[in-house]
N, C-alpha and C positions, 0 to 999 in steps of 0.2 A: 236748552242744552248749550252748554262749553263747546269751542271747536275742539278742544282735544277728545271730548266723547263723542263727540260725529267720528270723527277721526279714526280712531279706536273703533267706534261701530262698524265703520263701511271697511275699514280692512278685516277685521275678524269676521262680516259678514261677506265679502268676496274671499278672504281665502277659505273660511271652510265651508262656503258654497261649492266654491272648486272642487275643491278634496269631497266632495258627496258627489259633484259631478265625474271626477275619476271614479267611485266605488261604484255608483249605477252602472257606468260605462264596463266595467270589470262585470257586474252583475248579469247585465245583458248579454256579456257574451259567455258564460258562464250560463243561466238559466235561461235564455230567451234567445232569438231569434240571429243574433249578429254570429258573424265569422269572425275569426283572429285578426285578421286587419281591420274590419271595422270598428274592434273597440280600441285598435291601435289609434284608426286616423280619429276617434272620438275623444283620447286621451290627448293625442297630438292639437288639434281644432281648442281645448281647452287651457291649452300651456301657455299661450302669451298673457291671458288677460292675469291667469294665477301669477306667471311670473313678474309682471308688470307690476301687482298690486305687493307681490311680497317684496320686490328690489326697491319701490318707492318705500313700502313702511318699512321695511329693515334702516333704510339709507334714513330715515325719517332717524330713527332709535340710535344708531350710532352717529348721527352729527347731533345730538341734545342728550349725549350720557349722564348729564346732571339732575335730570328730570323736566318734567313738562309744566308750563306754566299753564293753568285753565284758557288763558288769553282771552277771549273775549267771545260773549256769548251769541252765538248766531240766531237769527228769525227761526221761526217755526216752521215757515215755508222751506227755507234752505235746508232743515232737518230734515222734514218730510219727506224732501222729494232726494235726497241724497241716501237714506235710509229703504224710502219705497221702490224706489226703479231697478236696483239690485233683487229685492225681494220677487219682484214682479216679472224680473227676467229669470230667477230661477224657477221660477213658478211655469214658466215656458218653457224651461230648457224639461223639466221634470215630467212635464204635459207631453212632450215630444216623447223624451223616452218610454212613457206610459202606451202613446199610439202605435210605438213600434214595438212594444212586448204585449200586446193586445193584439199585436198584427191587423190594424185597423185597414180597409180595402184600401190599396194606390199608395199606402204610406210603407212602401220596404226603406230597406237599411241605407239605398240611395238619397230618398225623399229625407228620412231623416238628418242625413248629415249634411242635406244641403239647408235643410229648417236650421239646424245647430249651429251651422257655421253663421246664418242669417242672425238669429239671436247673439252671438260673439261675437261679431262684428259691432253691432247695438251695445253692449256691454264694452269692448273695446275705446267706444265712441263716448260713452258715459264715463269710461275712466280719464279718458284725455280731455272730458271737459272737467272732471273734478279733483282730477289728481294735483295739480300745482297749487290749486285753490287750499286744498286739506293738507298735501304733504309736502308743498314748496319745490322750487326749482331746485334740480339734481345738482349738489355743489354749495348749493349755499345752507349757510347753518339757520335758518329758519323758516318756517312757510310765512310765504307773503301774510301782510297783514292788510 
């Protein structure tokens, strides 16, 4: 794979992971077990990583209005793992909401949002190790090479 299709992948795959992660969070408090502010503070717990990843690739898109150059193709490893750990953590986040609409014993809306924010934090942490790498430093017109 090209860095601009890693690129391209790990932002449409965080933001519309996000955006599933807001609808769940709407869902559960709607058909399952949460109160109004819990799917507030689930909505809220979710917003930096989405905001993060859409202000890098928006900012990405309008400093290269000419188009994208393939640039140069990355390892299979650096796909992989930049492709999987996103997948893998909504694979968590999705599991969590699952044990709390199941109302699994010891796991209330507390436990939940403190597993949530544990996973977002993790995701937080994976964006700031691949974000300059994929989308460049905020400012300049291209991601490092």
């Amino acid at each position: 794979m090209y860095q601009d299709q890693i690129r391209s992948t790990v932002a449409f795959l965080i933001i519309i992971g996000h955006l599933a992660v807001f609808l769940a969070g709407l869902l559960l408090g709607v058909f399952g077990p949460l109160a109004g502010t819990d799917v507030i503070q689930i909505v809220v717990m979710a917003l930096p990583v989405l905001g993060a990843t859409a202000f890098a690739a928006i900012n990405y898109i309008l400093e290269n209005e000419k188009g994208s150059q393939r640039l140069y193709k990355v390892s299979s490893a650096f796909a992989t793992v930049t492709i999987a750990i996103p997948l893998c953590l909504f694979a968590a986040i999705f599991l969590i909401f699952y044990c709390s609409y199941i109302q699994v014993q010891g796991f209330g809306p507390d436990n939940m949002k403190v597993s949530l924010g544990g996973v977002e934090t993790i995701f937080g942490s994976y964006l700031g190790a691949i974000s300059t790498k994929l989308f460049g430093k905020i400012g300049s017109s291209a991601p490092l090479v």
